[in-house]
mmCIF file as Biopython writes it, N, C-alpha, C and O atoms, coordinates in Angstrom:
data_model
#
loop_
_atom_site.group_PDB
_atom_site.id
_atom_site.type_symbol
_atom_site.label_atom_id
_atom_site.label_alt_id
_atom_site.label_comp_id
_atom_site.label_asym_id
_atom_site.label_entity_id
_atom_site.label_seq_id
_atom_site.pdbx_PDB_ins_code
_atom_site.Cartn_x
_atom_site.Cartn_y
_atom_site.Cartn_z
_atom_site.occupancy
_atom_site.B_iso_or_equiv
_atom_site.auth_seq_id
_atom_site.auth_asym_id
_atom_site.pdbx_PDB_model_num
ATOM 1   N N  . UNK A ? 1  ? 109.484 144.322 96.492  1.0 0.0 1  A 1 
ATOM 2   C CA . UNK A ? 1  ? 110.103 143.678 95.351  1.0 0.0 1  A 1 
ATOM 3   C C  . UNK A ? 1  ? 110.178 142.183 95.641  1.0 0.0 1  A 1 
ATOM 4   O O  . UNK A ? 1  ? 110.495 141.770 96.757  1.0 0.0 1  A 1 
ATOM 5   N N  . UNK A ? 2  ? 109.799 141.147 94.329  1.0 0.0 2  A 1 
ATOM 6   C CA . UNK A ? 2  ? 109.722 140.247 95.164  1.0 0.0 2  A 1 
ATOM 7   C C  . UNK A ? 2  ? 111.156 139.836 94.406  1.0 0.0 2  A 1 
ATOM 8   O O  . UNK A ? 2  ? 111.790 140.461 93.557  1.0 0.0 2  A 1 
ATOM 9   N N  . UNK A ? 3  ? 111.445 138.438 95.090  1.0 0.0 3  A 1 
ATOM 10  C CA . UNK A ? 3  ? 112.767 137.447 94.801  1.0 0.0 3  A 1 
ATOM 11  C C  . UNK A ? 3  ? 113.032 137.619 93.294  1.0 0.0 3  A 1 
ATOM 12  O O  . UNK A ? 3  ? 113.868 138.232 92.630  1.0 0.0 3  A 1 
ATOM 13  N N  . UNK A ? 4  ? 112.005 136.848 93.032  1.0 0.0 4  A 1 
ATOM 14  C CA . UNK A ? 4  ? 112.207 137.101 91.367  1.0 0.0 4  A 1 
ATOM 15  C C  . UNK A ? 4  ? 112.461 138.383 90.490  1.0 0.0 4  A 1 
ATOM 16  O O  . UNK A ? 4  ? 113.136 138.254 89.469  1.0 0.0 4  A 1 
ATOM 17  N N  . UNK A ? 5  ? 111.871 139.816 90.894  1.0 0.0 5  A 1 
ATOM 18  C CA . UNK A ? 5  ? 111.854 140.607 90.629  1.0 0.0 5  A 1 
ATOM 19  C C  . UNK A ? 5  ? 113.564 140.941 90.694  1.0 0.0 5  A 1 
ATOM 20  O O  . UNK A ? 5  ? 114.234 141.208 89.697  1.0 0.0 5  A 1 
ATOM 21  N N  . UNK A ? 6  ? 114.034 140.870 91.938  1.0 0.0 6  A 1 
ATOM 22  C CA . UNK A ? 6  ? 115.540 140.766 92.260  1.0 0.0 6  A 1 
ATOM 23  C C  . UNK A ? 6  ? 116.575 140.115 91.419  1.0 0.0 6  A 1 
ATOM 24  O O  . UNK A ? 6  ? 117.724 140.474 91.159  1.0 0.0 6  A 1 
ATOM 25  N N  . UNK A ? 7  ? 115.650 138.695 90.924  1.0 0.0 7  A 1 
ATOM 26  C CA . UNK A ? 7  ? 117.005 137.879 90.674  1.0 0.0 7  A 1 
ATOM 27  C C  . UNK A ? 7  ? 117.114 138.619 88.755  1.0 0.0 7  A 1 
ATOM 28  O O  . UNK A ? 7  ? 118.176 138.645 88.133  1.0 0.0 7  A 1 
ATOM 29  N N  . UNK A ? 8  ? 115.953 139.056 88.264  1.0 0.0 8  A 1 
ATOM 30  C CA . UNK A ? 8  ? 115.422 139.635 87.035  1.0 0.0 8  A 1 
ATOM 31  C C  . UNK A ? 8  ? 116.870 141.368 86.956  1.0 0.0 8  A 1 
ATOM 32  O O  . UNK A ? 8  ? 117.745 141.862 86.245  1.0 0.0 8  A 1 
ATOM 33  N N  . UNK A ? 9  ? 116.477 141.467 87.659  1.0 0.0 9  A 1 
ATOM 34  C CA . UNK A ? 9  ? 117.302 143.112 87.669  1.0 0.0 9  A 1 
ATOM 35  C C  . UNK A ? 9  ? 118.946 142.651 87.956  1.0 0.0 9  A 1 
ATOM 36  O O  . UNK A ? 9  ? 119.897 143.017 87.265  1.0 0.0 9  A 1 
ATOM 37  N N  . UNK A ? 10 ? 119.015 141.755 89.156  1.0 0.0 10 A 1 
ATOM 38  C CA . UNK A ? 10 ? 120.686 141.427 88.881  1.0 0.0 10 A 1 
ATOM 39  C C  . UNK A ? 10 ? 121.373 140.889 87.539  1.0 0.0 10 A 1 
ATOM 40  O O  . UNK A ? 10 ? 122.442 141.338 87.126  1.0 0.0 10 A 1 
ATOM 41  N N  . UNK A ? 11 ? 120.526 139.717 86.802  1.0 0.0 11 A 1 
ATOM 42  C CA . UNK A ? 11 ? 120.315 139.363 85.415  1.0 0.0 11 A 1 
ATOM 43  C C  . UNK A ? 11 ? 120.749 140.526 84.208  1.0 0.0 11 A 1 
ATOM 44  O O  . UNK A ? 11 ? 121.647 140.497 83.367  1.0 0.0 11 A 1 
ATOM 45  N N  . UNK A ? 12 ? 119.986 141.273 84.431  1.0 0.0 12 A 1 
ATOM 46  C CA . UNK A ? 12 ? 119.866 142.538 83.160  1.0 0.0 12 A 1 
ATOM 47  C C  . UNK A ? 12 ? 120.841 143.598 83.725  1.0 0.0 12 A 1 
ATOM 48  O O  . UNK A ? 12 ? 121.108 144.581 83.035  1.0 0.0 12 A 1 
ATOM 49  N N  . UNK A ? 13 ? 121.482 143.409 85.175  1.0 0.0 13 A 1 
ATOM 50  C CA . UNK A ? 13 ? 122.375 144.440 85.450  1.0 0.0 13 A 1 
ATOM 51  C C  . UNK A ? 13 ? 123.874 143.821 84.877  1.0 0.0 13 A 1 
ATOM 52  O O  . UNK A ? 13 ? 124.730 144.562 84.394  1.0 0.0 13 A 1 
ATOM 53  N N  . UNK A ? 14 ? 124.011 142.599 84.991  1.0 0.0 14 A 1 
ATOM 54  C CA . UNK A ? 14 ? 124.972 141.616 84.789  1.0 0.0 14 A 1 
ATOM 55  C C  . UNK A ? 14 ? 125.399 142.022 83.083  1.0 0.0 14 A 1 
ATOM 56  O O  . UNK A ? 14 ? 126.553 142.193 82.688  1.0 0.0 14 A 1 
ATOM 57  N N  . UNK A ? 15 ? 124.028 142.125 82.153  1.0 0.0 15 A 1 
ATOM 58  C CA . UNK A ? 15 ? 124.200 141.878 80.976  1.0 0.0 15 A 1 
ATOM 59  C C  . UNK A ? 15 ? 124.328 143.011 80.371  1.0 0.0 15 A 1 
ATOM 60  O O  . UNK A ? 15 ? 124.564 142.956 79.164  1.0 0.0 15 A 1 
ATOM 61  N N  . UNK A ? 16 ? 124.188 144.632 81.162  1.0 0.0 16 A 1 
ATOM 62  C CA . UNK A ? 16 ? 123.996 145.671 80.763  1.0 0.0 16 A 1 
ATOM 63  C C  . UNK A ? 16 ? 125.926 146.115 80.877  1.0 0.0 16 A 1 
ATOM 64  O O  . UNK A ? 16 ? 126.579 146.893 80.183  1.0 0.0 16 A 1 
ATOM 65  N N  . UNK A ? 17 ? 126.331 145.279 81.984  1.0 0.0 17 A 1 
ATOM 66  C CA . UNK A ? 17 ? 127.482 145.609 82.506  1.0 0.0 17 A 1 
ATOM 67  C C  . UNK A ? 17 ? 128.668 144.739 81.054  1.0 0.0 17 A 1 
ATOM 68  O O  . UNK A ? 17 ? 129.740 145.129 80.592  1.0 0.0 17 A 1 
ATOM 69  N N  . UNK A ? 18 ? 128.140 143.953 80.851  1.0 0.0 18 A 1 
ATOM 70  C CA . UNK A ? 18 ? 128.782 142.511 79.515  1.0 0.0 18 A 1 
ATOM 71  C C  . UNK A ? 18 ? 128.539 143.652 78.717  1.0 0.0 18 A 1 
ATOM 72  O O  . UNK A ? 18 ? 129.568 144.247 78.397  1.0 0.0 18 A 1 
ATOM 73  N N  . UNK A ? 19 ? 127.525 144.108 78.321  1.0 0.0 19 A 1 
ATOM 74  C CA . UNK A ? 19 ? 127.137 144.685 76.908  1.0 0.0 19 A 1 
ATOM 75  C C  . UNK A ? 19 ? 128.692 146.023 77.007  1.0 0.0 19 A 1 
ATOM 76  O O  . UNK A ? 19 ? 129.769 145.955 76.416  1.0 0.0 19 A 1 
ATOM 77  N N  . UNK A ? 20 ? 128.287 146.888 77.785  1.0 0.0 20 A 1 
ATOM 78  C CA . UNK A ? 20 ? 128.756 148.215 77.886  1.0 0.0 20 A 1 
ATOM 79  C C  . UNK A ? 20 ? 130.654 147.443 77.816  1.0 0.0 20 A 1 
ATOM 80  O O  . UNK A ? 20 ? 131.387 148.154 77.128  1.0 0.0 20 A 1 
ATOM 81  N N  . UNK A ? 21 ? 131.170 146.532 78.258  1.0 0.0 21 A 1 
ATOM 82  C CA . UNK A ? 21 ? 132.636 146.193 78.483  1.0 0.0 21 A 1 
ATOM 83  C C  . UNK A ? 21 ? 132.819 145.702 77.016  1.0 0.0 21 A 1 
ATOM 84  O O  . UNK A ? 21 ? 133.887 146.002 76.482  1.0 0.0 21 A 1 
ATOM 85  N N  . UNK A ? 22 ? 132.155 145.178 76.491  1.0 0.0 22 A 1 
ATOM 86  C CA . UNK A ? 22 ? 132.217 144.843 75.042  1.0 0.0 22 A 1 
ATOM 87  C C  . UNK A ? 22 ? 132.501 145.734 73.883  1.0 0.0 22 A 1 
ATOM 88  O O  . UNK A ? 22 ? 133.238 145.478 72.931  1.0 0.0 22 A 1 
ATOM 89  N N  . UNK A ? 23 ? 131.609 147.133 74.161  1.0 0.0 23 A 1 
ATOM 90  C CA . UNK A ? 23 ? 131.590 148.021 73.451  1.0 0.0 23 A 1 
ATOM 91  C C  . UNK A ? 23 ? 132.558 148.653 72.998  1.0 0.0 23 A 1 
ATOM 92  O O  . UNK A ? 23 ? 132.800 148.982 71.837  1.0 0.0 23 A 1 
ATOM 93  N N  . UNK A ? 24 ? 133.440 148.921 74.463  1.0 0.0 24 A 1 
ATOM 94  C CA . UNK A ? 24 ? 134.443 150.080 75.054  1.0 0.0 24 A 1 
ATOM 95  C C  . UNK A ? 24 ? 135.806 148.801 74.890  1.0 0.0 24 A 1 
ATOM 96  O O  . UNK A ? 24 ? 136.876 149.382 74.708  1.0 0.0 24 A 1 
ATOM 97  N N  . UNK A ? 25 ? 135.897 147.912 74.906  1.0 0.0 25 A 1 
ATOM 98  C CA . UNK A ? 25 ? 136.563 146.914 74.299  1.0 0.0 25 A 1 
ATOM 99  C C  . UNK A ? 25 ? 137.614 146.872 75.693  1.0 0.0 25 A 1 
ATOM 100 O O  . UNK A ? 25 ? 138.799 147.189 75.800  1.0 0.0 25 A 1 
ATOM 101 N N  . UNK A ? 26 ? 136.953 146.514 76.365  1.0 0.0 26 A 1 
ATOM 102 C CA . UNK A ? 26 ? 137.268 146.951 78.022  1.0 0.0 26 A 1 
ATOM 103 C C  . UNK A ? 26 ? 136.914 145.378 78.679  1.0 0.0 26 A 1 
ATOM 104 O O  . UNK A ? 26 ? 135.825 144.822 78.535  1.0 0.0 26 A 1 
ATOM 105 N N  . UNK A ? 27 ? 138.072 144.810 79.420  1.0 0.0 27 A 1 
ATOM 106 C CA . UNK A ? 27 ? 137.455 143.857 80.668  1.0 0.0 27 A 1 
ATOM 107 C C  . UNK A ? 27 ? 137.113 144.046 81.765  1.0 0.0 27 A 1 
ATOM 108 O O  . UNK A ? 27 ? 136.905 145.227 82.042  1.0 0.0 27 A 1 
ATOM 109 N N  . UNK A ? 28 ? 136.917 143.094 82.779  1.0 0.0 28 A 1 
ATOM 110 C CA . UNK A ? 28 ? 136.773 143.192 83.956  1.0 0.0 28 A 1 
ATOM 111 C C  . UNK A ? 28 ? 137.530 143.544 84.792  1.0 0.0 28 A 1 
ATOM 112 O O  . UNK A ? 28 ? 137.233 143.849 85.947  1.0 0.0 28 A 1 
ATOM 113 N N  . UNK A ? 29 ? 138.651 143.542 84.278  1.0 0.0 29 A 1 
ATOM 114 C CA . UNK A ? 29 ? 139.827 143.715 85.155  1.0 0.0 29 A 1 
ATOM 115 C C  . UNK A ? 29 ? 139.971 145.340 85.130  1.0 0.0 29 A 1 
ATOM 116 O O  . UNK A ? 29 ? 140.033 145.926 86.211  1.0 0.0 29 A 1 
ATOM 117 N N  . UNK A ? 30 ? 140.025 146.081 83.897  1.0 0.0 30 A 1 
ATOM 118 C CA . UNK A ? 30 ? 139.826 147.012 83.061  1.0 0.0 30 A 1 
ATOM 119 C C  . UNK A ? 30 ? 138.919 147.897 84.016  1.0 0.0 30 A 1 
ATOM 120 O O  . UNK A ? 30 ? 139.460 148.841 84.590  1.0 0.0 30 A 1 
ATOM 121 N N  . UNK A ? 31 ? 137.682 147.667 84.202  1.0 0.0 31 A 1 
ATOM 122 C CA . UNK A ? 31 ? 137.131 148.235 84.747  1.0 0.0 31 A 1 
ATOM 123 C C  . UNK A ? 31 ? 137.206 148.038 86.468  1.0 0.0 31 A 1 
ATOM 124 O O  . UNK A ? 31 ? 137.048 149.021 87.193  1.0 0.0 31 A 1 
ATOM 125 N N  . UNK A ? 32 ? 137.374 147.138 86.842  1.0 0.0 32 A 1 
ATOM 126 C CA . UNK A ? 32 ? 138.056 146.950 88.411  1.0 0.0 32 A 1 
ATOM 127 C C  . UNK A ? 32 ? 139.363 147.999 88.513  1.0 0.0 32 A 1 
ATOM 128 O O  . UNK A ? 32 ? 139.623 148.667 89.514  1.0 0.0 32 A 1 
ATOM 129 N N  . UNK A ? 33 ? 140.018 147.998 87.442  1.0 0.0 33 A 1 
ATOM 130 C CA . UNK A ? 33 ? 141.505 149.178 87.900  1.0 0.0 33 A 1 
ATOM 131 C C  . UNK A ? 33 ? 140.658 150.924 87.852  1.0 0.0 33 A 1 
ATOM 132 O O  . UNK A ? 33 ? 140.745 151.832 88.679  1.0 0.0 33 A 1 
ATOM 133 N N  . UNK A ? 34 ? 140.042 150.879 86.824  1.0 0.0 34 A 1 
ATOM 134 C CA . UNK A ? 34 ? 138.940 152.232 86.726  1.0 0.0 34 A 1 
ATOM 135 C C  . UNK A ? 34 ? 138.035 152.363 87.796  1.0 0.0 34 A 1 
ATOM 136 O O  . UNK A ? 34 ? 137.238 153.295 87.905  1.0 0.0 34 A 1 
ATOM 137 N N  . UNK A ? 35 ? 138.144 151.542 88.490  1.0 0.0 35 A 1 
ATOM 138 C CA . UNK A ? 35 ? 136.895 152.350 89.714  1.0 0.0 35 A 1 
ATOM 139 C C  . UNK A ? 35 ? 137.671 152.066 91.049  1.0 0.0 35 A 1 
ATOM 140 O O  . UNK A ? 35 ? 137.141 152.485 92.078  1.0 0.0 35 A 1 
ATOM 141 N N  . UNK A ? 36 ? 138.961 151.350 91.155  1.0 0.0 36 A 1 
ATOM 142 C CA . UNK A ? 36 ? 139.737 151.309 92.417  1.0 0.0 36 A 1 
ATOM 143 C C  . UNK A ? 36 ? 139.314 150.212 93.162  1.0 0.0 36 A 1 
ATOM 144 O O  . UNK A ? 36 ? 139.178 150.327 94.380  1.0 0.0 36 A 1 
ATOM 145 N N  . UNK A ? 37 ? 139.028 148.885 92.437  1.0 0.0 37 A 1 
ATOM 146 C CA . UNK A ? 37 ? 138.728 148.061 93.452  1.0 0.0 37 A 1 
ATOM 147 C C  . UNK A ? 37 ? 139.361 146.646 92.812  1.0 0.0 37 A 1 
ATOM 148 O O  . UNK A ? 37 ? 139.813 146.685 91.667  1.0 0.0 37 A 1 
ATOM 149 N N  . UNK A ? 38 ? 139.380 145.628 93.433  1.0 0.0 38 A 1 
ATOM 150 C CA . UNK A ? 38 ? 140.306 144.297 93.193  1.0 0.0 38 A 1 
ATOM 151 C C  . UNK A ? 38 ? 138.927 143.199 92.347  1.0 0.0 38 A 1 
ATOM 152 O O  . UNK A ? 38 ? 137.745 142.994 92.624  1.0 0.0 38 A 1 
ATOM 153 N N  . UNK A ? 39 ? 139.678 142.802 91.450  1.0 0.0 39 A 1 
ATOM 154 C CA . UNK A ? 39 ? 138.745 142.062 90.620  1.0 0.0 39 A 1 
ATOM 155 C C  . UNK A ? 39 ? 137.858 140.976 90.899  1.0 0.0 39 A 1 
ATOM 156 O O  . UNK A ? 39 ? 136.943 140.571 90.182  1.0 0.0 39 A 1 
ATOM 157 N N  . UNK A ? 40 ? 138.354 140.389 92.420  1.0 0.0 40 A 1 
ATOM 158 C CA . UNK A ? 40 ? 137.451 139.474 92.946  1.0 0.0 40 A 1 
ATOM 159 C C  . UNK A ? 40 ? 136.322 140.449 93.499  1.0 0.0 40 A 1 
ATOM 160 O O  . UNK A ? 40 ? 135.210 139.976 93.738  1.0 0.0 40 A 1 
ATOM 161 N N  . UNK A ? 41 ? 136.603 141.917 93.727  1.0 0.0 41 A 1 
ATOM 162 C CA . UNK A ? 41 ? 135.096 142.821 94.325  1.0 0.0 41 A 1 
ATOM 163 C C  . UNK A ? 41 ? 134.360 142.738 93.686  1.0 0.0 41 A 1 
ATOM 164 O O  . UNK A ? 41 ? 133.298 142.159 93.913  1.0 0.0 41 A 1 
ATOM 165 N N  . UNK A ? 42 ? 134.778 143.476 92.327  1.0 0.0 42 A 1 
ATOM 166 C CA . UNK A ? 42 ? 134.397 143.374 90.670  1.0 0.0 42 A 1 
ATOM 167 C C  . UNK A ? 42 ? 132.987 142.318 90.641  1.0 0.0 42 A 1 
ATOM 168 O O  . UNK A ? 42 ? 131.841 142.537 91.033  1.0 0.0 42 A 1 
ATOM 169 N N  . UNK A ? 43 ? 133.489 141.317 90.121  1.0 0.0 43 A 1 
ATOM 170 C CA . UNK A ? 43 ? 133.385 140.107 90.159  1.0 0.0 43 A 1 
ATOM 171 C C  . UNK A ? 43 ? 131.992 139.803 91.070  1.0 0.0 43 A 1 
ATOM 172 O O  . UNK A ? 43 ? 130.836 140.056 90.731  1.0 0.0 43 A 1 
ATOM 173 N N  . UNK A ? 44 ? 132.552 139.052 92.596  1.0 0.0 44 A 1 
ATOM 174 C CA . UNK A ? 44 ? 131.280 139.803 93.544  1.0 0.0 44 A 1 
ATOM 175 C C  . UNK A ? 44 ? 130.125 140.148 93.792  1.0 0.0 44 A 1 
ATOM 176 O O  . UNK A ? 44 ? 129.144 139.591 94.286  1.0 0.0 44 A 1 
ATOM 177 N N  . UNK A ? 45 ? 130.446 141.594 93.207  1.0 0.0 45 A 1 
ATOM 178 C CA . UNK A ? 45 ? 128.931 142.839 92.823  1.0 0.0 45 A 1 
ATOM 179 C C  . UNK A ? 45 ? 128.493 142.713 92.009  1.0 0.0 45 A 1 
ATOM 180 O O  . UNK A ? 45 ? 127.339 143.141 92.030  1.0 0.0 45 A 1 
ATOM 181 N N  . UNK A ? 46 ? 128.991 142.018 90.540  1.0 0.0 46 A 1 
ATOM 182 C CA . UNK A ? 46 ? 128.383 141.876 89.748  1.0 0.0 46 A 1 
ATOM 183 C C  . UNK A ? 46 ? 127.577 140.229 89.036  1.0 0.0 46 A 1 
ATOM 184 O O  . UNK A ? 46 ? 126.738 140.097 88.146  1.0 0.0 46 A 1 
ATOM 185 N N  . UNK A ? 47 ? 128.204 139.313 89.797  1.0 0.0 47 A 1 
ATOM 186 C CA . UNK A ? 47 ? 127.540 138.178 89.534  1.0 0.0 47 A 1 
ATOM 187 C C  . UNK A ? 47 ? 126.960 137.650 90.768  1.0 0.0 47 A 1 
ATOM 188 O O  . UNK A ? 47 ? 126.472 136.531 90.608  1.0 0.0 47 A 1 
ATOM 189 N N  . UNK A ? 48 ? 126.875 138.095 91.877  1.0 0.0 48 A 1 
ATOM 190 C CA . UNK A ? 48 ? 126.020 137.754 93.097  1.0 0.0 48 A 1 
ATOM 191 C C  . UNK A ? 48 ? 124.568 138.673 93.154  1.0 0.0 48 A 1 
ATOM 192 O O  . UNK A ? 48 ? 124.186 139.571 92.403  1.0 0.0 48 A 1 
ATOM 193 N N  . UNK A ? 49 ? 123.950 138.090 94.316  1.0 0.0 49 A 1 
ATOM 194 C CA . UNK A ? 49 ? 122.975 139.366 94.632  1.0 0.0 49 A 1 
ATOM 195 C C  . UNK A ? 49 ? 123.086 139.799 96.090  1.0 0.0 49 A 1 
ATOM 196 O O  . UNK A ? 49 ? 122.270 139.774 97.012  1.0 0.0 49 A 1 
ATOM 197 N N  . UNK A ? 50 ? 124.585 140.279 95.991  1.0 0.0 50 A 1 
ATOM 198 C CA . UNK A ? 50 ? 125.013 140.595 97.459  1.0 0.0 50 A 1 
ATOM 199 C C  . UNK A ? 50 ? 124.858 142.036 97.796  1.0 0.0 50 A 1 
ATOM 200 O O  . UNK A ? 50 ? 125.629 142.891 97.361  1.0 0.0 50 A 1 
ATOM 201 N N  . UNK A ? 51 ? 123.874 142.285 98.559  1.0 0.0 51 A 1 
ATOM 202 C CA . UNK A ? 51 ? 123.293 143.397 98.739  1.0 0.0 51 A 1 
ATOM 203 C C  . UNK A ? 51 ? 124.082 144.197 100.207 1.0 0.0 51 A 1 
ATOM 204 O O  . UNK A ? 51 ? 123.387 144.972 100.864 1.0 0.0 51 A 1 
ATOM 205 N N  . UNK A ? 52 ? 125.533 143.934 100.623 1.0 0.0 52 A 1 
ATOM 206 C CA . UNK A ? 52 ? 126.571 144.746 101.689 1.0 0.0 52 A 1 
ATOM 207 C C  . UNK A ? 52 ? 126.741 146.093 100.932 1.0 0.0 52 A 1 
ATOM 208 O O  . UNK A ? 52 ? 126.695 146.305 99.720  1.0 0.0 52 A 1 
ATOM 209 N N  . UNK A ? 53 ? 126.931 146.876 101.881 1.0 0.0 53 A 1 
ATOM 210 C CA . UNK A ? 53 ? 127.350 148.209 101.014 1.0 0.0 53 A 1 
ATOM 211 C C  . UNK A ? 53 ? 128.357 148.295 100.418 1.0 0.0 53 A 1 
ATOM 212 O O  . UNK A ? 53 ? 128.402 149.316 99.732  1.0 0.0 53 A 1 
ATOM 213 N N  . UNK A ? 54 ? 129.628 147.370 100.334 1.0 0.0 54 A 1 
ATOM 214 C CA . UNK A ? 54 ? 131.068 147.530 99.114  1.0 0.0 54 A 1 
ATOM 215 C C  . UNK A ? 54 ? 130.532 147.430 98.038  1.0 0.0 54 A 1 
ATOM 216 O O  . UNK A ? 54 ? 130.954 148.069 97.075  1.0 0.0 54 A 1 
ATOM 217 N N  . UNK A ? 55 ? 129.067 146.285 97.918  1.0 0.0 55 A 1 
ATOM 218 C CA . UNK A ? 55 ? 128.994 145.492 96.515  1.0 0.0 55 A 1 
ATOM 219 C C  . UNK A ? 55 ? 127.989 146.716 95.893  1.0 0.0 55 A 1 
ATOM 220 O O  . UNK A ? 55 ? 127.920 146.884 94.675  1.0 0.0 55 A 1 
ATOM 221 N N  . UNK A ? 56 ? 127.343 147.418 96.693  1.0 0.0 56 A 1 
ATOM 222 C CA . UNK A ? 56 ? 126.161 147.908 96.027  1.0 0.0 56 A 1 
ATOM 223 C C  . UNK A ? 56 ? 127.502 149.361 95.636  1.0 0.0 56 A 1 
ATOM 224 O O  . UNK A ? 56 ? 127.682 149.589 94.440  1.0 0.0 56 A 1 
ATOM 225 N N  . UNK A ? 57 ? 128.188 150.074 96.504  1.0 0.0 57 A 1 
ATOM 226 C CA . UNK A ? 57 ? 128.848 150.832 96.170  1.0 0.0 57 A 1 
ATOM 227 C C  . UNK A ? 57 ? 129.627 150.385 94.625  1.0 0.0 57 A 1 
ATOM 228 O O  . UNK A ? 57 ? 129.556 151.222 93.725  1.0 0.0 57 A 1 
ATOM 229 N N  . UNK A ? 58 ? 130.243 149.274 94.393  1.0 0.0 58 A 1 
ATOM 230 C CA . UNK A ? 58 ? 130.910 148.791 93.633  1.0 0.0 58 A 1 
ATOM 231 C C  . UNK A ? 58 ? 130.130 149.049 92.182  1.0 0.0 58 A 1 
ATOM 232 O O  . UNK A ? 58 ? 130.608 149.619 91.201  1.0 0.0 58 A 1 
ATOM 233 N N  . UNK A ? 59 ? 128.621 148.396 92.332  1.0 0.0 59 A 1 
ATOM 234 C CA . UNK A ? 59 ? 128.426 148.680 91.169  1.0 0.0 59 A 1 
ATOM 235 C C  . UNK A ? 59 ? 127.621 150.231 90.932  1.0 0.0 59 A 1 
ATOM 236 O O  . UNK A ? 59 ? 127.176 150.512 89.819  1.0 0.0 59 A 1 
ATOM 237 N N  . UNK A ? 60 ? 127.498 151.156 92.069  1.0 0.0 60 A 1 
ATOM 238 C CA . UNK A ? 60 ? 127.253 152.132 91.671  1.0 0.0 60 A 1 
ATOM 239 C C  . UNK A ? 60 ? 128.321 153.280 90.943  1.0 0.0 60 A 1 
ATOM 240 O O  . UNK A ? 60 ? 128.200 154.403 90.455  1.0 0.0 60 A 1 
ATOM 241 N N  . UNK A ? 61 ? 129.282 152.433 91.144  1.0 0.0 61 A 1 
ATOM 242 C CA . UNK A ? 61 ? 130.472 153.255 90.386  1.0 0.0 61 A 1 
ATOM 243 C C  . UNK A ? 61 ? 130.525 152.743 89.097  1.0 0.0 61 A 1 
ATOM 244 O O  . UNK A ? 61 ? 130.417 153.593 88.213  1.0 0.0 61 A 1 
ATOM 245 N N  . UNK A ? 62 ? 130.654 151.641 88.759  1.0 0.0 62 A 1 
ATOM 246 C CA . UNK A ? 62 ? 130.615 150.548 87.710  1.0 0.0 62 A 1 
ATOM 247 C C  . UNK A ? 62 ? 129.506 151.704 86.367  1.0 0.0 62 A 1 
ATOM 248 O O  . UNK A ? 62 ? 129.754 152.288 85.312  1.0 0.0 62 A 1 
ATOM 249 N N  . UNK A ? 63 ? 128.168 151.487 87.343  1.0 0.0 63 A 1 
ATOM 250 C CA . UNK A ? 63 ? 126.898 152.320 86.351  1.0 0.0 63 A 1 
ATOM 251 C C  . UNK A ? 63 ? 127.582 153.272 86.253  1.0 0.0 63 A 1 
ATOM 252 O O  . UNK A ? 63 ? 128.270 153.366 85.237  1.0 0.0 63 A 1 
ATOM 253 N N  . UNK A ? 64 ? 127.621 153.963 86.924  1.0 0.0 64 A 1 
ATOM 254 C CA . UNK A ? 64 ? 128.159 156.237 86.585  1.0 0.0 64 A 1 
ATOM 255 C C  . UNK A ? 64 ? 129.655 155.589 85.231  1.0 0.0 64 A 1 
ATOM 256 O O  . UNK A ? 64 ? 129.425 155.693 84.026  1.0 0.0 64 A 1 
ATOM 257 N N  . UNK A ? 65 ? 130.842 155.071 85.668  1.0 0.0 65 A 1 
ATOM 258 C CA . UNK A ? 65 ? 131.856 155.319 84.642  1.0 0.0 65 A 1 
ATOM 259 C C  . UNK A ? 65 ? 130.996 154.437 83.218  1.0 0.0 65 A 1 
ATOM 260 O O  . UNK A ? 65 ? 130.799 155.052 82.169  1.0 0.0 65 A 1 
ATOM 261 N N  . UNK A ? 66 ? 130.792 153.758 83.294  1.0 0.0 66 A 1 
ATOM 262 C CA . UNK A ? 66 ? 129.797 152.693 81.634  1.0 0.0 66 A 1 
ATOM 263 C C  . UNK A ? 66 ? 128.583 153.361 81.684  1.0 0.0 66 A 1 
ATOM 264 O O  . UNK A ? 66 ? 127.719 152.627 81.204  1.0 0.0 66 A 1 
ATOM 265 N N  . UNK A ? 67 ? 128.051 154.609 82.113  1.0 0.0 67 A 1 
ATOM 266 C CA . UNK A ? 67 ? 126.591 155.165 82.176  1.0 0.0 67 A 1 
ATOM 267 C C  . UNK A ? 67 ? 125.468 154.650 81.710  1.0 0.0 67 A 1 
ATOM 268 O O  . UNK A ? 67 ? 124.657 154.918 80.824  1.0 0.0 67 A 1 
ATOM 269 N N  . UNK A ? 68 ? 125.705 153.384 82.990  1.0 0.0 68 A 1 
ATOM 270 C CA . UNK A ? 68 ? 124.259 152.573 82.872  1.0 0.0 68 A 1 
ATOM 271 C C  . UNK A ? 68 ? 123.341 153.416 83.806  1.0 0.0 68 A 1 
ATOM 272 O O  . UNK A ? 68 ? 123.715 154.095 84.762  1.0 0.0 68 A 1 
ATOM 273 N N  . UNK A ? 69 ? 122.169 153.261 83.387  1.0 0.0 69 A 1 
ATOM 274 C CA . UNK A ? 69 ? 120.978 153.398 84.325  1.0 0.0 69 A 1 
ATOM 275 C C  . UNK A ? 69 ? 120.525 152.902 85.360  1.0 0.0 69 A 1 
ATOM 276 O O  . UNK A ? 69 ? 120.006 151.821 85.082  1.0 0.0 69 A 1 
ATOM 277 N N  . UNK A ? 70 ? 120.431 153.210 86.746  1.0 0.0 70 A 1 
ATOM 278 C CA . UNK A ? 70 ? 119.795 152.211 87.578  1.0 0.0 70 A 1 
ATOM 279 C C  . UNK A ? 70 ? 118.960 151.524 86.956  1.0 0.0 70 A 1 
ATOM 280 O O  . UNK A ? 70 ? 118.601 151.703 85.793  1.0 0.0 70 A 1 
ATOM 281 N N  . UNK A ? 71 ? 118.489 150.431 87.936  1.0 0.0 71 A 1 
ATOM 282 C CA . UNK A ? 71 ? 117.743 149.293 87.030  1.0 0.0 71 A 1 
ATOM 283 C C  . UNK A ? 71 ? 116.604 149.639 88.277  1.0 0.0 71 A 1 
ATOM 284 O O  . UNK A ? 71 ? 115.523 149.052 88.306  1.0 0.0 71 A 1 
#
C-alpha cells in the first residue's frame, strides 16, 4: 500500500465516521462514551494515521457500533 493509498483510506474513514455521527445525530463524544474510551483517543484514531494498536482497536469498534465497512 503505498503512502498515498494510506493517507486516501484514513480520508474516507474520517468522512465515513462524520457521515454515520451525523445521521444518528450523535457526537464525538457520544460515540467515545459508546465504545469506552476518552475523547482525546476518539479523536486520535480518527484524525491521525496512527497505526498503535489502541488507535486501530479504537476505530475497529467505532466501524462494528456505526457499521462501517473496513476500508
Amino acid at each position: 500500500m503505498t503512502e498515498q493509498m494510506i493517507v486516501d483510506a484514513a480520508k474516507e474513514f474520517k468522512k465515513s465516521i462524520k457521515d454515520e455521527l451525523f445521521e444518528r445525530d450523535m457526537t464525538q463524544r457520544d460515540l467515545a462514551e459508546a465504545i469506552g474510551v476518552t475523547e482525546a483517543s476518539l479523536s486520535l484514531a480518527i484524525n491521525t494515521f496512527a497505526v498503535n494498536k489502541s488507535s486501530r482497536e479504537i476505530r475497529e469498534k467505532a466501524r462494528k457500533l456505526l457499521n462501517i465497512q473496513d476500508i
